[in-house]
Steps between C-alpha positions, in 0.01 A plus 500: 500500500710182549684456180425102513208342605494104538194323477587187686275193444542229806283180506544091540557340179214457262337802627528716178763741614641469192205520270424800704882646415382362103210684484594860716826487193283468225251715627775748562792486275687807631484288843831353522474035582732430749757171367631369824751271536492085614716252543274238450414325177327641225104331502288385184445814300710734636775711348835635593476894596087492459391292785863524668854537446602110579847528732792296615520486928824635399336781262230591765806551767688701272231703458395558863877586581600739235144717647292394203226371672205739634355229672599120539316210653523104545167305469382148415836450455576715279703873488283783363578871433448810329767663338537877582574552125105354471352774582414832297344864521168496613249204569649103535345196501613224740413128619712468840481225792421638847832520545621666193209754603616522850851586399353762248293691801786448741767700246250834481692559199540861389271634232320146435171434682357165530142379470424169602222264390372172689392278210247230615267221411380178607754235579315255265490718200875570561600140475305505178654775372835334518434166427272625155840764381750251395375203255698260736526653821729386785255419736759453811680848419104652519515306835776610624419870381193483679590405855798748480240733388268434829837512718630845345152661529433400832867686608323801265211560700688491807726805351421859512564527165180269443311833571682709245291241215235654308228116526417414138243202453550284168264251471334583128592673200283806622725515839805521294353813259382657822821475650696582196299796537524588808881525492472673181317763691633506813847575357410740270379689795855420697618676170276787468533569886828471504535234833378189641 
């Protein structure tokens, strides 16, 4: 059996990748949740080393030159990583852009085996999402997010590694236990079985 097992969540912003990670970790405590790393600011209700650990460019370099990184990315502007230290024995719990998930396929890593998951809803109802999680939302940053978002996942489904996604629907709150489910179950099996 692989020793680690990273359940990586990918999807445009507002999706529910991360309620998804919320929910698989509570469901789950001995599942380790994933902290990655930004340099961007810290949003409305977030909090240093839950949501992310909040880095310096300078920090984030460091990092990615002294081998600390297991995977490193720039989107929207922003650097994202995950720190190698991140991850622990057994089953992990990971939000990654496509190309933090790219890089994480591409490495074939010894002993860790990745399962990806294509979270998805309606555009609408992802706009909604965003706009209704922050009391006064930056409206132009949503923007922004969201064409970046539509750019990014274009270049996704043009990638082989598109194909390597598990497709997760998220519309209602019965999508998200059904999916929170399935992964449950799915990598239980990965764990019983001993492979992907």
């Amino acid at each position: 059996m692989n020793k680690k097992i990273i359940i990586a969540l990918v999807g445009k912003a507002g999706s529910g990748k991360d309620t998804v990670a919320t929910k698989l970790a509570a469901a789950r405590p001995d599942w380790n949740m994933i902290v990655s790393c930004t340099t961007r600011p810290m949003r409305e209700g977030e909090q240093e080393g839950v949501n992310y650990f909040y880095l310096t460019n300078d920090e984030f370099a460091e990092k990615i030159l002294n081998g600390d990184m297991l995977e490193a990315t720039y989107f929207n502007s922003w650097h994202y990583g995950t720190m190698k230290s991140s991850l622990k024995d057994g089953v992990n719990i990971g939000v990654f852009n496509p190309e933090g998930f790219d890089c994480l396929t591409e490495m074939e890593i010894p002993g860790v085996a990745v399962m990806g998951y294509l979270i998805d809803c309606k555009d609408k109802t992802r706009m909604l999402r965003q706009l209704n999680r922050e009391e006064n939302p930056d409206v132009g940053e949503i923007c922004r997010r969201y064409a970046a978002d539509e750019d990014d996942f274009v270049e996704l489904k043009e990638d082989p590694v598109y194909y390597k996604l598990d497709y997760c629907w998220n519309e209602t709150l019965e999508d998200l236990e059904d999916i929170v489910s399935y992964i449950q179950n799915r990598t239980q099996h990965v764990v019983d079985v001993g492979h992907v």
